[in-house]
MARKE-788499 format. One record per residue (C-alpha): x, y, z. Coordinates in steps of 0.02 Angstrom, whole numbers, plus 50000, padded with zeros to 5 digits. Example, Ala and Ser with C-alpha at 12.3 -4.5 7.8 and 13.67 -1.06 7.14 Angstrom:
<nodes>
+-------+-------+-------+
!  east ! north !    up !
+-------+-------+-------+
! 50615 ! 49775 ! 50390 !
! 50684 ! 49947 ! 50357 !
+-------+-------+-------+
</nodes>
This chain:
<nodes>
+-------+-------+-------+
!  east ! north !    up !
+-------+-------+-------+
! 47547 ! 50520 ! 48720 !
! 47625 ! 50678 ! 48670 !
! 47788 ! 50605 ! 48759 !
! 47905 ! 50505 ! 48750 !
! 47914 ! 50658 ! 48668 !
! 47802 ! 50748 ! 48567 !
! 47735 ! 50930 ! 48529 !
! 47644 ! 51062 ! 48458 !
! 47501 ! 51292 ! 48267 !
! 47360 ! 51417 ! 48181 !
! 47185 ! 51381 ! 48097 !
! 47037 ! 51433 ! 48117 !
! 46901 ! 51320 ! 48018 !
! 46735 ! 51362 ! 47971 !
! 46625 ! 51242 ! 48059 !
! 46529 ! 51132 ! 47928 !
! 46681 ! 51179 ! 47793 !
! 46694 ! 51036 ! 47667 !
! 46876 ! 51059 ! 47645 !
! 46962 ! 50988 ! 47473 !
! 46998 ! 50838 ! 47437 !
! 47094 ! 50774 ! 47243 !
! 47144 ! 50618 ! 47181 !
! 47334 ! 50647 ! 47134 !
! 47371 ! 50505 ! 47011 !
! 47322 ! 50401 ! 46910 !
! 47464 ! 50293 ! 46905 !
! 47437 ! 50117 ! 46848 !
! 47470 ! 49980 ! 47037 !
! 47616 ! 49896 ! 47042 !
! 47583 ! 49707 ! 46986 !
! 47539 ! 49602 ! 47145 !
! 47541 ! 49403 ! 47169 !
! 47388 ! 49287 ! 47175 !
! 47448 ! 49250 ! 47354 !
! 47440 ! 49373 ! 47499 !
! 47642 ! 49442 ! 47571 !
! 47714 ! 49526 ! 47705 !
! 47765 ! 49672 ! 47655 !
! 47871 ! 49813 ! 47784 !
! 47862 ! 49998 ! 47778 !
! 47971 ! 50120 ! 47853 !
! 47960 ! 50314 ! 47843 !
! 48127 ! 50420 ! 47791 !
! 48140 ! 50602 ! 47761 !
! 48160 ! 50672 ! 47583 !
! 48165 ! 50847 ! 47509 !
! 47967 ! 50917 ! 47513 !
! 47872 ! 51011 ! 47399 !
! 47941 ! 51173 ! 47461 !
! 48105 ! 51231 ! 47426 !
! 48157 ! 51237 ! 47613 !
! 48011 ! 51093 ! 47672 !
! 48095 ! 50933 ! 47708 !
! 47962 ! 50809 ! 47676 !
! 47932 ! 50615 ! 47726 !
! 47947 ! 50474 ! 47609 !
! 47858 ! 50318 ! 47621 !
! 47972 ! 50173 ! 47587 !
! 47968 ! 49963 ! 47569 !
! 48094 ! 49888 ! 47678 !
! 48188 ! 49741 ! 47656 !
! 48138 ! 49642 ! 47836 !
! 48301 ! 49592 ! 47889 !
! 48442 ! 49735 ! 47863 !
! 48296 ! 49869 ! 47834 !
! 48371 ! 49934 ! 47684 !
! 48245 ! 50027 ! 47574 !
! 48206 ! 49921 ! 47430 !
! 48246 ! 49972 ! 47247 !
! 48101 ! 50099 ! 47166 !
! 48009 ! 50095 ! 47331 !
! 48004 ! 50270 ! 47373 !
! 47846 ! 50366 ! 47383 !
! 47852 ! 50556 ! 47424 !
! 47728 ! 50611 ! 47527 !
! 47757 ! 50790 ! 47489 !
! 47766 ! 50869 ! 47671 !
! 47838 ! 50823 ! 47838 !
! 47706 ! 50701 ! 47927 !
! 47639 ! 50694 ! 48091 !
! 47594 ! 50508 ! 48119 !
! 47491 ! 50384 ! 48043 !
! 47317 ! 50282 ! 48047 !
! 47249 ! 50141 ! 47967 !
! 47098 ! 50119 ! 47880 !
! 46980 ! 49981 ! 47945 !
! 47041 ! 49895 ! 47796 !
! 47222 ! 49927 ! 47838 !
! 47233 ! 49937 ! 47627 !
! 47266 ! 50138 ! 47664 !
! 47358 ! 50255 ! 47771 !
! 47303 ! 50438 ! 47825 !
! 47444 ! 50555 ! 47861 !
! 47436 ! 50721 ! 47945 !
! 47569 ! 50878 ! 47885 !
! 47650 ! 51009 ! 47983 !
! 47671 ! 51142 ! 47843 !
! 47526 ! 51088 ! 47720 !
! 47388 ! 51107 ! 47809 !
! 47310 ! 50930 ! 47740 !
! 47270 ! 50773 ! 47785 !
! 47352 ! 50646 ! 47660 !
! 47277 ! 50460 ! 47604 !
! 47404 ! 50347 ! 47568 !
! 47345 ! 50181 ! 47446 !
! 47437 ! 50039 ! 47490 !
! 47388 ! 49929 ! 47383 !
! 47410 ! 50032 ! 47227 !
! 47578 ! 50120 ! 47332 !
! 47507 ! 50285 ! 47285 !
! 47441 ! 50458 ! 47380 !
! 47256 ! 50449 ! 47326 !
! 47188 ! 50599 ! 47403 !
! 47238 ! 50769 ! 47494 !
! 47130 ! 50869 ! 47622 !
! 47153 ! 51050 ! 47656 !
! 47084 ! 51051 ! 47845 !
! 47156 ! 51234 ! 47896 !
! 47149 ! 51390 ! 47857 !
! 47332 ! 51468 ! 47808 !
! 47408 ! 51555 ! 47980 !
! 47406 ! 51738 ! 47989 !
! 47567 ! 51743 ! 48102 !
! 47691 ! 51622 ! 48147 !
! 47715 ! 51434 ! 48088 !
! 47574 ! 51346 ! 47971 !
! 47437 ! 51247 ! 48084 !
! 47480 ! 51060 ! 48115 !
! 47372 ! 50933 ! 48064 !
! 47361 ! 50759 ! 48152 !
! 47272 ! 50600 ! 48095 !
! 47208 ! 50513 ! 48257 !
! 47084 ! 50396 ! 48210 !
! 46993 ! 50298 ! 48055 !
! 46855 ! 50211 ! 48149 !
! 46739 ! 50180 ! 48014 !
! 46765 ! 50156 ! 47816 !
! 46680 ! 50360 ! 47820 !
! 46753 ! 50420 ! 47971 !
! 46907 ! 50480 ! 47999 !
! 46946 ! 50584 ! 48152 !
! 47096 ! 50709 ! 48145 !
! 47137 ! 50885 ! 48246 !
! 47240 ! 51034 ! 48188 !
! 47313 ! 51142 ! 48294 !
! 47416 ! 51302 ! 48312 !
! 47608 ! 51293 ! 48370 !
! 47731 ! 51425 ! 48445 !
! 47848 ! 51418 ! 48539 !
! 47803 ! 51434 ! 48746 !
! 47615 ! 51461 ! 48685 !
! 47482 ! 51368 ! 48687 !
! 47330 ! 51370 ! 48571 !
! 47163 ! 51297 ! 48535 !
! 47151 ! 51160 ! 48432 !
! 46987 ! 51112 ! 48303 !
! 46916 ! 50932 ! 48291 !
! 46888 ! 50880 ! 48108 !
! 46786 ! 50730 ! 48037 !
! 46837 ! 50671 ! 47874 !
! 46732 ! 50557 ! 47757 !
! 46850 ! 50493 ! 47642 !
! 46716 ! 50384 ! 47553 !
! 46623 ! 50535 ! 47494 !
! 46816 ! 50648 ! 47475 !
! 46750 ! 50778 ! 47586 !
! 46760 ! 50862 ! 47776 !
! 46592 ! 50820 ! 47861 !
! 46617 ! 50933 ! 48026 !
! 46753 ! 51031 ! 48114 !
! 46721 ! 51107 ! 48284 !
! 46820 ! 51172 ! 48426 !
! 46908 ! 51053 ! 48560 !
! 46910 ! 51202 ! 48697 !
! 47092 ! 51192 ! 48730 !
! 47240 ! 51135 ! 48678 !
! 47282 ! 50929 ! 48659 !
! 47372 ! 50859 ! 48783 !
! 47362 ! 50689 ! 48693 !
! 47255 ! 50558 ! 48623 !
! 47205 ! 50362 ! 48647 !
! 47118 ! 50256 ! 48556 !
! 46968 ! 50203 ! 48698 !
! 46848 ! 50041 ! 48687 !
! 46694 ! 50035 ! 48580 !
! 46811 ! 50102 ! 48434 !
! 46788 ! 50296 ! 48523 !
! 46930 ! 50409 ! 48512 !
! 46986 ! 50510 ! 48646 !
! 47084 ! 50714 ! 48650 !
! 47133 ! 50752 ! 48808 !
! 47116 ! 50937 ! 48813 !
! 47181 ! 51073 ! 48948 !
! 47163 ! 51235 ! 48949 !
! 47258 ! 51369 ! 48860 !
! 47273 ! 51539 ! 48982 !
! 47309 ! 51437 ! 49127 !
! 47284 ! 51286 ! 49223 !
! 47106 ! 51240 ! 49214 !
! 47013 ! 51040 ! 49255 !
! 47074 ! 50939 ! 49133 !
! 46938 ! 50873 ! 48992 !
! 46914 ! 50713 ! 48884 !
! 46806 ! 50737 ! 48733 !
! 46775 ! 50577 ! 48669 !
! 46741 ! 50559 ! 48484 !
! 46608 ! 50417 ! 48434 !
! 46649 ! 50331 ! 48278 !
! 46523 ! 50436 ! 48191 !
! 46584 ! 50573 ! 48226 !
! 46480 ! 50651 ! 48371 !
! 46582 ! 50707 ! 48521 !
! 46532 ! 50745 ! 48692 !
! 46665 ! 50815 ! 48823 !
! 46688 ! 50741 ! 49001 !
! 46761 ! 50870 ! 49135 !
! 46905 ! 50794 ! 49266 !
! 46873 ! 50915 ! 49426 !
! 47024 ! 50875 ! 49513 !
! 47146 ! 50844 ! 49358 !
! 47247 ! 51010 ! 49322 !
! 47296 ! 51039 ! 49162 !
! 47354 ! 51185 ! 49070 !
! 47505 ! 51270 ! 48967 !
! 47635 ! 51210 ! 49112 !
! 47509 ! 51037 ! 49172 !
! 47524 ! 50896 ! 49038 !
! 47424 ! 50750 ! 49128 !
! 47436 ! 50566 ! 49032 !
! 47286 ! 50458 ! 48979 !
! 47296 ! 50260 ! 48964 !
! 47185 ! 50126 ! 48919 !
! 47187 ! 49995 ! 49024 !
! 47039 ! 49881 ! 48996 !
! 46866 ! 49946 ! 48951 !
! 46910 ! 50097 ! 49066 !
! 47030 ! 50265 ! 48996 !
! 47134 ! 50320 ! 49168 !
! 47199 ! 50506 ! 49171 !
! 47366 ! 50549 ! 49285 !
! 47374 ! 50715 ! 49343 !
! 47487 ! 50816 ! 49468 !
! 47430 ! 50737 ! 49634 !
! 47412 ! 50560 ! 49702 !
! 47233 ! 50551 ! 49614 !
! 47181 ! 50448 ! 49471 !
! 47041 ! 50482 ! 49356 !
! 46953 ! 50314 ! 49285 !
! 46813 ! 50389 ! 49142 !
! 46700 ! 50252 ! 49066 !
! 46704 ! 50312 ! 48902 !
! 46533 ! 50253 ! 48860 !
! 46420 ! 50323 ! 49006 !
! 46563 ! 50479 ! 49027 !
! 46552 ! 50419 ! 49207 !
! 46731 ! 50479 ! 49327 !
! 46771 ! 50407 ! 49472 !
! 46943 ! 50454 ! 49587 !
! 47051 ! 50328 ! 49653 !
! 47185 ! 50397 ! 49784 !
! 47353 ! 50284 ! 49766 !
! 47458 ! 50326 ! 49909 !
! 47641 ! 50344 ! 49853 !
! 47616 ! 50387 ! 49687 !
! 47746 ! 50485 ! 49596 !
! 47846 ! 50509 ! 49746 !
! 48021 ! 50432 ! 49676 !
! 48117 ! 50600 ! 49613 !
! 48273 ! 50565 ! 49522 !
! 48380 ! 50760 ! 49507 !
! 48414 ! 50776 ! 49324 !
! 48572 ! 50853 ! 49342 !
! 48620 ! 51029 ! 49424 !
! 48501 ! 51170 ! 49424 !
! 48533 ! 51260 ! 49246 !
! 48501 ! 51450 ! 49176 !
! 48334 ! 51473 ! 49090 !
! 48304 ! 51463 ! 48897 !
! 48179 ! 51574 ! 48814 !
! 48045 ! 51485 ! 48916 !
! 48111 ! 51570 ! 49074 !
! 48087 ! 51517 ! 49242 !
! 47969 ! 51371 ! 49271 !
! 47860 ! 51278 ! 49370 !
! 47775 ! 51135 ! 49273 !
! 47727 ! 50952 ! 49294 !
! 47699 ! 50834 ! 49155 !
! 47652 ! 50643 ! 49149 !
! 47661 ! 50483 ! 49065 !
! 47533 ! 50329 ! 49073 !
! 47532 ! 50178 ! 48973 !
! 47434 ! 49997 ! 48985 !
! 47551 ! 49854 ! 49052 !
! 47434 ! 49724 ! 49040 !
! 47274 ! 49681 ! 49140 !
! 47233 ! 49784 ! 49268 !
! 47414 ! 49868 ! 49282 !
! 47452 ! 50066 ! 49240 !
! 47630 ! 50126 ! 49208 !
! 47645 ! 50312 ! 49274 !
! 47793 ! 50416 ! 49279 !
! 47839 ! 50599 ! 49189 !
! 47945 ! 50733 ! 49254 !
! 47916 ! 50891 ! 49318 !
! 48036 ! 51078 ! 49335 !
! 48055 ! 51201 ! 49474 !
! 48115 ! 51360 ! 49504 !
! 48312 ! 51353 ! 49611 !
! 48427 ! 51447 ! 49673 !
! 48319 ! 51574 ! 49729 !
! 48199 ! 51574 ! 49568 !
! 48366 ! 51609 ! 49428 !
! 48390 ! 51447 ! 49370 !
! 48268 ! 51291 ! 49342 !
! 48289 ! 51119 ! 49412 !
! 48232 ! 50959 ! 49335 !
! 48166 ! 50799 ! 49411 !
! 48134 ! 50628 ! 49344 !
! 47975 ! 50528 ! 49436 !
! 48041 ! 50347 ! 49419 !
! 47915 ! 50246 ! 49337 !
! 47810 ! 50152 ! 49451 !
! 47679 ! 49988 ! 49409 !
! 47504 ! 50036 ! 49475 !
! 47382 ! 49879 ! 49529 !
! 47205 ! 49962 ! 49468 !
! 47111 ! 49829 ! 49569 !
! 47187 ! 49876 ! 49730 !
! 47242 ! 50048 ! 49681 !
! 47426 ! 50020 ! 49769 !
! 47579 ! 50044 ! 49682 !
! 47670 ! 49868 ! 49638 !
! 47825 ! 49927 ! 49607 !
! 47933 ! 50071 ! 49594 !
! 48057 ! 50078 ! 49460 !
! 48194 ! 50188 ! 49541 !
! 48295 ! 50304 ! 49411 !
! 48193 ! 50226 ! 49248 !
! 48092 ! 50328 ! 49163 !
! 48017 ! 50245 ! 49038 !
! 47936 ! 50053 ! 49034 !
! 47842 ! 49971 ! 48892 !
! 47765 ! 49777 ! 48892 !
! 47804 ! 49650 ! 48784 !
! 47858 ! 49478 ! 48740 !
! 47805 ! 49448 ! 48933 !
! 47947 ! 49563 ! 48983 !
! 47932 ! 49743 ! 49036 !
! 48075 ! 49827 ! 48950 !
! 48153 ! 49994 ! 49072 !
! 48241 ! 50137 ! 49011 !
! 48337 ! 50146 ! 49149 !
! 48434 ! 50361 ! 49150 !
! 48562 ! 50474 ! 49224 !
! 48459 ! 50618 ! 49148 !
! 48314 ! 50651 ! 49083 !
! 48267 ! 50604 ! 48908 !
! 48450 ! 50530 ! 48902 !
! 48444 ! 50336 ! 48961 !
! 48608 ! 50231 ! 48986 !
! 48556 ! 50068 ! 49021 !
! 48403 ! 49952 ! 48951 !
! 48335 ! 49811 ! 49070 !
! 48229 ! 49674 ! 49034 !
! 48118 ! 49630 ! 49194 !
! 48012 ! 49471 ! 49203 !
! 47844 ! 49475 ! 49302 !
! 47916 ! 49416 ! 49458 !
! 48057 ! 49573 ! 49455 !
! 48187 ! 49462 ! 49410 !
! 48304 ! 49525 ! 49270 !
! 48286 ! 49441 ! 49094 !
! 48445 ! 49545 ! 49035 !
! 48529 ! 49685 ! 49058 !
! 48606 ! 49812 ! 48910 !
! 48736 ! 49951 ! 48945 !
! 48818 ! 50021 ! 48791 !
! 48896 ! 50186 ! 48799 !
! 48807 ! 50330 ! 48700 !
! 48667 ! 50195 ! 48662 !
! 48481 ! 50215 ! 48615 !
! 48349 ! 50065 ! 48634 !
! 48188 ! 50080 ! 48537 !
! 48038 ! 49966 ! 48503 !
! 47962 ! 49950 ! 48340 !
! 47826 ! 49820 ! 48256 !
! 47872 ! 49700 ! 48414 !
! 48060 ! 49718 ! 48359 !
! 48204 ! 49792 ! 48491 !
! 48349 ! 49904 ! 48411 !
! 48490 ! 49969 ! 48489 !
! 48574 ! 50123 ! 48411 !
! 48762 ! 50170 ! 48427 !
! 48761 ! 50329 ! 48324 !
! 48908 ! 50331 ! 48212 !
! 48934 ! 50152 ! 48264 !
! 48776 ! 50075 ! 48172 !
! 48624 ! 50032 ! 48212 !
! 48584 ! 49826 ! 48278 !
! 48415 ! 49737 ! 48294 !
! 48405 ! 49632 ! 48475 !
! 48347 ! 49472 ! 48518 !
! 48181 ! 49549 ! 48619 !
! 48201 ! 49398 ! 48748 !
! 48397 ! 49407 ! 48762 !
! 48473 ! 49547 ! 48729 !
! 48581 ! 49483 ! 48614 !
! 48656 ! 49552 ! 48443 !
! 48562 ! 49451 ! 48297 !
! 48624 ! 49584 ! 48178 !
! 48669 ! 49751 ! 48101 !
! 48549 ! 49853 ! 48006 !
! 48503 ! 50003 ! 47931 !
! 48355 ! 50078 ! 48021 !
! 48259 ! 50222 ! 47921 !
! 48297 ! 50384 ! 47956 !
! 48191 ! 50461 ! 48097 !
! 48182 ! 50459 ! 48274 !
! 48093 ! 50367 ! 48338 !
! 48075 ! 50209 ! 48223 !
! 47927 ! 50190 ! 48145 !
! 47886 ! 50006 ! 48073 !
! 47738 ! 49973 ! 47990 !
! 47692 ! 49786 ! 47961 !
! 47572 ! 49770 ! 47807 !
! 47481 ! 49623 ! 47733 !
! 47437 ! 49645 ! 47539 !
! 47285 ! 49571 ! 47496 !
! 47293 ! 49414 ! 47390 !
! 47228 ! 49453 ! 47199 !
+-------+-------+-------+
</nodes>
């Protein structure tokens, strides 16, 4: 989801344009072992192609202290947007937020094997982003590109890539802006798309992996420049949080919706400090949410949303404190008061428990049963989850990997630069 934090910039495609796509080296693969490894990647930043581009490097990671390894640096040439794995997982596809391209990544031979121009250049503002979203098939790979400015939104263009054949099989338009995306059962991709003028129903156009797309309207899910609903899988079913008590279930094969009221929902407001002056996006009145799969049958939803105050000179924020959703008897579980952010795993849900938005002081471990596992309050600490593995970062005072069960300090290391941390476990092939 485009939150725990994310954003977005200006292309218009020709529909049916085969884009470019070049090999870029011909560099010989570094020798591998007969035996398959375990091998760690990290991304770091690194000066781009561009003079004044700072650009993302690729980098193998020693698995305990995380220090980049010796000649392990690959320069990807641009600032990236995310990654995807082919069905192989032998090869990574990279979006760009100043080239305009869609980059392949070999992993075996630790090279970039191919670049895709998928925009046009912009004719005002900042170059169009490009994301990679989804590699479904060994020829499909699904990817958007989209305008950016500041306090605007714009339209964004679906484009199918066939790497196979090195060439762009089909752009079209997405209708709207992306909200966010999820990866939905029967290896579908889903762009959750509002509206751009104004708040509109919300749509999911789901992408089969061929490529085909259909779009599914959400009547009574608002979404638009100031209404940023969520999407989660949960099961064989994608569920859509908007601004009301309401939530959308779409079967993403039949396109089917169905609402489910769930009474209480998103009612825990947490102030996020005093009302405050307006920046450049002036006064405000917008709602945003977050979803995400906690298991079987259970939906995390929380967000934020910002009012006018003080007699409509100064915007207020609120925090909605998480809360656990039962989707088989559509009542809320639990309500998470002040955390606003939880994430499964290891059996534990792990809260992000704040005094302000986007600005958490203490991390707790719940079990199941609401009983605490452990409890972490560091001053001017960060907790993030990354490949399975907890970190906690003190700034200037170093960064420590966690026990995940504990909470205890198994040691300092040296996580890659970028926020948040991005591990990516690999597996060479065997040779």
């Amino acid at each position: 989801m485009k939150t725990t934090c994310v954003a977005v910039a200006i292309a218009v495609l020709a529909t049916g344009c085969t884009g470019s796509a070049r090999p870029v080296s011909n560099a010989s693969p570094h020798p591998r072992s007969t035996a398959a490894r375990e091998v760690l990647l990290g991304f770091g930043s690194s000066v781009g192609e561009g003079a004044d581009v700072e650009g993302t490097r690729l980098v193998r990671l020693d698995p305990v202290s995380l220090r980049p390894l010796i000649f392990s640096t690959l320069r990807l040439g641009d600032t990236t947007t995310g990654h995807v794995s082919s069905p192989d997982h032998n090869s990574l596809a990279l979006g760009t937020m100043n080239a305009r391209q869609i980059v392949v990544v070999d992993l075996v031979g630790y090279r970039v094997a191919a670049r895709y121009t998928v925009a046009r250049p912009a004719s005002f503002g900042w170059p169009p982003g490009v994301f990679a979203v989804a590699w479904p098939r060994a020829d499909r790979l699904v990817a958007y590109t989209e305008p950016f400015a500041a306090h605007v939104a714009y339209p964004a263009r679906l484009v199918v890539i066939d790497p196979a054949a090195h060439r762009v099989v089909r752009t079209e338009p997405l209708g709207g802006s992306v909200v966010t995306t999820a990866a939905l059962p029967g290896n579908r991709t889903g762009f959750l798309v509002a509206a751009v003028d104004r708040a509109r129903p919300a749509r999911l156009v789901i992408v089969e992996p061929d490529g085909r797309s259909r779009s599914v309207t959400l009547p009574d899910t608002a979404a638009g420049p100031s209404d940023a609903p969520a999407v989660a899988v949960v099961g064989e079913d994608a569920y859509v949080v908007g601004d009301s008590d309401r939530v959308a279930v779409v079967d993403p094969a039949s396109g089917r919706v169905a609402y489910h009221a769930v009474a209480g929902l998103l009612t825990d407001r947490v102030a996020d400090g005093p009302p405050v002056e307006p920046g450049s996006g002036g006064i405000m009145s917008a709602d945003y949410r977050s979803a995400g799969s906690l298991g079987p049958g259970l939906l995390a939803v929380g967000g934020y949303q910002v009012r006018p105050a003080r007699h409509a000179t100064e915007n207020q924020s609120t925090v909605l404190s998480e809360q656990i959703v039962d989707t088989k008897t559509w009542a809320v579980r639990r309500t998470l008061h002040g955390v606003v952010d939880v994430v499964a795993g290891h059996g534990l849900y792990y809260c992000w428990v704040g005094t302000a938005l986007f600005r958490p002081s203490v991390l707790v471990a719940l079990r199941p049963d609401g009983t605490v596992a452990f409890r972490r309050t560091t001053p001017d600490a960060g907790w993030q989850i990354s490949a399975g593995r907890l970190f906690e970062t003190r700034g200037d005072a170093g960064d420590f990997e966690l026990d995940p069960l504990t909470g205890r300090v198994l040691h300092q290391v040296s996580l890659p630069v970028g926020d948040p941390v991005d591990l990516l476990p690999w597996t060479a092939p065997a040779a």
